[in-house]
N, C-alpha and C positions, 0 to 999 in steps of 0.2 A: 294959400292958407285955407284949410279947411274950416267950413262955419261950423262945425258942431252938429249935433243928433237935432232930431224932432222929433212931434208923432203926428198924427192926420188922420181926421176920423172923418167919415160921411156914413149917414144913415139915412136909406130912403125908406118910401111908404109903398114902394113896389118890389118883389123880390127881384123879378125879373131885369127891368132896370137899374136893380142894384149889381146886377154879374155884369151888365154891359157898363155901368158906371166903374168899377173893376177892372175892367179890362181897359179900358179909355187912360188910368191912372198910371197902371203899372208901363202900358205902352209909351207914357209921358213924358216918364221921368225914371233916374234907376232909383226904387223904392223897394224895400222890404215889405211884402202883406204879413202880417202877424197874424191878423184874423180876417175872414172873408165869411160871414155862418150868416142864417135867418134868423127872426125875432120874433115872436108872435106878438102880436096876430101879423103874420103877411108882412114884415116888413127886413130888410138887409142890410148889414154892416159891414163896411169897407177900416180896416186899423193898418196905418201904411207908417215905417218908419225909415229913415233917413238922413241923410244931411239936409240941412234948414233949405237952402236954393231947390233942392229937389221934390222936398215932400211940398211946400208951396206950388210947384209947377205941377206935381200930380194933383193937389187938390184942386187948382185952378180947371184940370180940365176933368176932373171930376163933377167937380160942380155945374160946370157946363152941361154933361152928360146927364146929370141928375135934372136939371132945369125943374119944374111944375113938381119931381117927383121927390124933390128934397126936403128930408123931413127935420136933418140936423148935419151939426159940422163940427167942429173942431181944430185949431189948428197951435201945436206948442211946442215953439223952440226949445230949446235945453230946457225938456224936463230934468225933474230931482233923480240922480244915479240910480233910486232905488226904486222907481217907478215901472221905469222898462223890464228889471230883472222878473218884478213880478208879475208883468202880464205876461209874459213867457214862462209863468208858471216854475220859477226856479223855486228849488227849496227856502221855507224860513224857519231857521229855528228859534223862538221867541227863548228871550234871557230868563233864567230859571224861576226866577221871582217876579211875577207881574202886578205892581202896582195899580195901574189900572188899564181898561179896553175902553177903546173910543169906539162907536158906531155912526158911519155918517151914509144915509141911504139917500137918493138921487131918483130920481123919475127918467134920467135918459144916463146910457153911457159914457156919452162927451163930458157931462156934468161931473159925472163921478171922476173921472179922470180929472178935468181941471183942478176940480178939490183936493182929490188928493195930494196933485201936485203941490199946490197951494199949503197943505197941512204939513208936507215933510219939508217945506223948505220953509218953515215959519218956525219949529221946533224940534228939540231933540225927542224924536218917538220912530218904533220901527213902524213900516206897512207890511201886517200878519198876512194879510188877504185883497186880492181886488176879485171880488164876481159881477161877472160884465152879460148880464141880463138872460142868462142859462135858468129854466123855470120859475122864473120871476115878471114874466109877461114885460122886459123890457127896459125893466128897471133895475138900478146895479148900487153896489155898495162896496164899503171896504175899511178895513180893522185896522186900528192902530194900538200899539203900546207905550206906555213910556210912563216918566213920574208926574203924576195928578193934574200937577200946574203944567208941566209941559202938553201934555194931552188935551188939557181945557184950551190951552195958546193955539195946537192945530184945528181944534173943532173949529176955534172962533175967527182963522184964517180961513178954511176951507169954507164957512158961511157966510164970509165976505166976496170970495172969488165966484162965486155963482149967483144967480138971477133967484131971488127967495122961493120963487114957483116950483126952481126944479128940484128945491128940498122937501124929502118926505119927512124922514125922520132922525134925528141926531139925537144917540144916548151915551150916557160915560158910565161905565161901573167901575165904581172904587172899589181896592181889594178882590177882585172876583175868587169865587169858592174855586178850589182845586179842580172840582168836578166841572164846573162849569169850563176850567180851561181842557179839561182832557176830551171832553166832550165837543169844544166847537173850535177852539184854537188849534190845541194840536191835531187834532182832526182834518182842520183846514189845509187846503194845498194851497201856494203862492196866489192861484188867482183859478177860480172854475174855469174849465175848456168849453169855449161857447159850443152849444151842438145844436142842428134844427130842431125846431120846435113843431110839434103840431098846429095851427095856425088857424 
């Protein structure tokens, strides 16, 4: 019987280190890399996904590989169905009418992801957006919708699932102006394409 999906993050404080800790993972175990990109300043992120017994065995030797140079980890069985679609950047089309937008910002990627996770499977809201530290020195965020009380129920799941340090900032707008969504929601892609950074 197959155990189900995961995801597996490692971020080190060396770039270099982080393509050998990369290669250490994928040779491990059979893993999906989703994302392999830099972070400014000088730092690299490893996003591997798979079945639960594999992506564990890629992170194990991951982590190994990263030793002194590891700066963060992550490791989460059956994420929420609608977690994955979006760091792959699938299309979302947010429901015509939006009650409200949730904003929950994170100081490392793994955080942001746990959150997330945490916030869609605590209430009925969509995830508009994941951006996973693409011109933001590192740090990631990501959108939710849904109605008022359900949105307040993810925020207050997602700021339970993380270590209070790695929250920057959480806002909710009620009713957002039209403009506001044409301008940053439908704007938005499922999740920014991480790209190097200047460093």
């Amino acid at each position: 019987m197959r155990s189900g999906p995961a995801l597996g993050l490692i971020e080190t404080c060396s770039i270099a280190r982080g393509m050998v800790v990369c290669d250490s993972m994928v040779k491990r175990a059979a893993v999906d890399v989703l994302e392999a990109f830099t972070v400014s300043p000088g730092r690299f992120v490893i996003l591997v996904a798979g079945e639960v017994a594999e992506v564990e065995e890629s992170l194990a030797a991951g982590l190994t590989s990263a030793a002194e140079e590891l700066l963060d980890q992550l490791f989460l069985p059956h994420p929420h169905l609608r977690l994955l679609p979006a760091i792959r950047r699938l299309p979302v089309t947010p429901a015509p009418t939006i009650e409200a937008v949730a904003i929950y910002e994170t100081t490392t990627i793994a955080s942001t992801l746990l959150a997330a996770d945490a916030a869609l499977k605590a209430a009925e809201v969509e995830l508009l957006e994941v951006r996973l530290a693409t011109g933001i020195g590192g740090k990631a965020y990501f959108l939710l919708t849904g109605l008022l009380h359900e949105a307040q129920a993810a925020l207050e799941a997602a700021r339970a699932a993380i270590e209070a340090a790695r929250t920057v900032k959480v806002e909710l707008i009620p009713r957002p102006h039209p403009d506001f969504i044409r301008a940053v929601v439908h704007q938005a892609p499922a999740t920014a394409h991480p790209t190097s950074e200047p460093g």
